[in-house]
C-alpha positions in Angstrom: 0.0 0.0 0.0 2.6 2.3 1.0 4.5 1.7 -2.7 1.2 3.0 -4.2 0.6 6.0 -2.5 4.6 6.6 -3.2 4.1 6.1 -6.9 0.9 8.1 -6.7 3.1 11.0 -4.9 6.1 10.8 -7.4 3.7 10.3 -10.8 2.0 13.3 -9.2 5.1 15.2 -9.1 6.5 14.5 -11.9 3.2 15.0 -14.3 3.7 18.6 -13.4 7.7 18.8 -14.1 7.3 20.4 -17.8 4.9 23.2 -17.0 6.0 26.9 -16.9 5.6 28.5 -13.7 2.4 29.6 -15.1 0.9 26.5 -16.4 1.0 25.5 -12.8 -0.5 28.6 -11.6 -2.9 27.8 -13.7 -3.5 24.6 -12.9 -3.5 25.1 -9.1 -5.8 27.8 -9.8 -8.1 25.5 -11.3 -7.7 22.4 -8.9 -8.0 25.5 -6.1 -11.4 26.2 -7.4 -12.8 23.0 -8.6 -12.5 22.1 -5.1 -14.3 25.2 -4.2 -17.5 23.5 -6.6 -17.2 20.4 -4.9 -17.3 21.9 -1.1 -20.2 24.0 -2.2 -21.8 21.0 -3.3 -20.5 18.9 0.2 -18.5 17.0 -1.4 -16.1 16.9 0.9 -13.4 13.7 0.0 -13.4 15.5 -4.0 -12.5 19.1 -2.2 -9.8 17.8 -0.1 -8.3 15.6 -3.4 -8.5 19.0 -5.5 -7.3 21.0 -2.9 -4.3 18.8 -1.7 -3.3 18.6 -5.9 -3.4 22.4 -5.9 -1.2 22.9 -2.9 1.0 20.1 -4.5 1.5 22.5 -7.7 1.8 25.7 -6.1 2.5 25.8 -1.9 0.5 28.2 -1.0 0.0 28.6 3.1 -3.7 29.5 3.4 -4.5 25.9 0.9 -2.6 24.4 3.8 -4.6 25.9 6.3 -8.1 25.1 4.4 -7.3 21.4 3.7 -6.1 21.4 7.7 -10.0 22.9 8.4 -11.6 20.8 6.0 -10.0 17.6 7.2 -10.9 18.7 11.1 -14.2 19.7 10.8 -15.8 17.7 8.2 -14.4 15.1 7.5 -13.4 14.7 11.4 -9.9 13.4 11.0 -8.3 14.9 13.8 -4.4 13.7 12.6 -4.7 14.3 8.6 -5.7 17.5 9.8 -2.3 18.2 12.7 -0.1 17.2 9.6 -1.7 19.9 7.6 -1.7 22.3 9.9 2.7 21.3 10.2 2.8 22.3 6.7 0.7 25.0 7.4 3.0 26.1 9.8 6.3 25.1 8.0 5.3 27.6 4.9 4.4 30.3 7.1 7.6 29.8 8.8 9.1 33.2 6.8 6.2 35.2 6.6 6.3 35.0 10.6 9.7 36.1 10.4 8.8 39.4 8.7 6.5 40.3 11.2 3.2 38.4 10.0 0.2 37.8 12.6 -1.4 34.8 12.2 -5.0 34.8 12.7 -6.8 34.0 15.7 -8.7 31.3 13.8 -5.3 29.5 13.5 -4.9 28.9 17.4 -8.5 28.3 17.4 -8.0 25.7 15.2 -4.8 23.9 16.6 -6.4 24.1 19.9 -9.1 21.7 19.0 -6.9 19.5 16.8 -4.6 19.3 19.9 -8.1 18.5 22.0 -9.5 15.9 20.0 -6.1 14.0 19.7 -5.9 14.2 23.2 -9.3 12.7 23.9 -8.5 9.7 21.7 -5.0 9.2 23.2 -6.9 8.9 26.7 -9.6 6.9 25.1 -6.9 4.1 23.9 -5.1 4.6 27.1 -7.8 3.5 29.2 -8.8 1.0 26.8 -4.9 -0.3 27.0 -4.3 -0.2 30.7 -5.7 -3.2 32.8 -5.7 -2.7 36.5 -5.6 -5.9 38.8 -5.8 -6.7 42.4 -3.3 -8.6 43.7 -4.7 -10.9 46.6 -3.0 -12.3 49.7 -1.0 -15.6 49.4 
């Protein structure tokens, strides 16, 4: 499984080797707002597919940031959605240098990642953890 979604990842990268900087624009562009289409018609899995193959041809921060939203709260996968929100992070990592604010929706939003994956790490923990007596011999 894991040498498909490798090939998958590489053929995606290289399909998009040849194109000018503005054929991917372009293309990102499109992907960008064909996933727009598909959220306004709540279809969430094809938004998240067009929006991950735009950030793939152009990294732009805020795509990050949607996926990392999109992933939390609707498709409720609380760890797809801390991974975006680490590239999220890792693109904004200059602009935060010069000064840039980040959004209070952006705390907002780790917060509740960071809630959610703590609820299911005490959920397994408990689940995991068997407590015995011990009797008298």
């Amino acid at each position: 499984m894991r040498a498909i979604a490798a090939f998958t990842i590489l053929f995606a990268y290289t399909a998009y080797a040849d194109d000018s900087p503005d054929q991917r624009r372009q293309k990102a562009e499109d992907a960008y707002n064909a996933g727009v289409d598909a959220y306004q018609a709540r279809d969430y899995e094809t938004t998240v597919l067009r929006w991950e193959e735009a950030y793939r041809l152009r990294d732009v921060p805020e795509v990050a940031f949607n996926i990392a939203k999109l992933r939390f709260y609707k498709l409720d996968q609380p760890y797809a959605a801390r991974s975006w929100m680490r590239v999220f992070m890792r693109a904004m990592k200059y602009r935060l240098t010069q000064g840039v604010m980040l959004p209070p929706e952006v705390e907002d939003l780790s917060t509740a990642i960071a809630s959610e994956i703590l609820k299911d790490y005490e959920a397994q923990a408990s689940k995991d953890v068997k407590i015995t007596r011990r009797g008298k011999r």
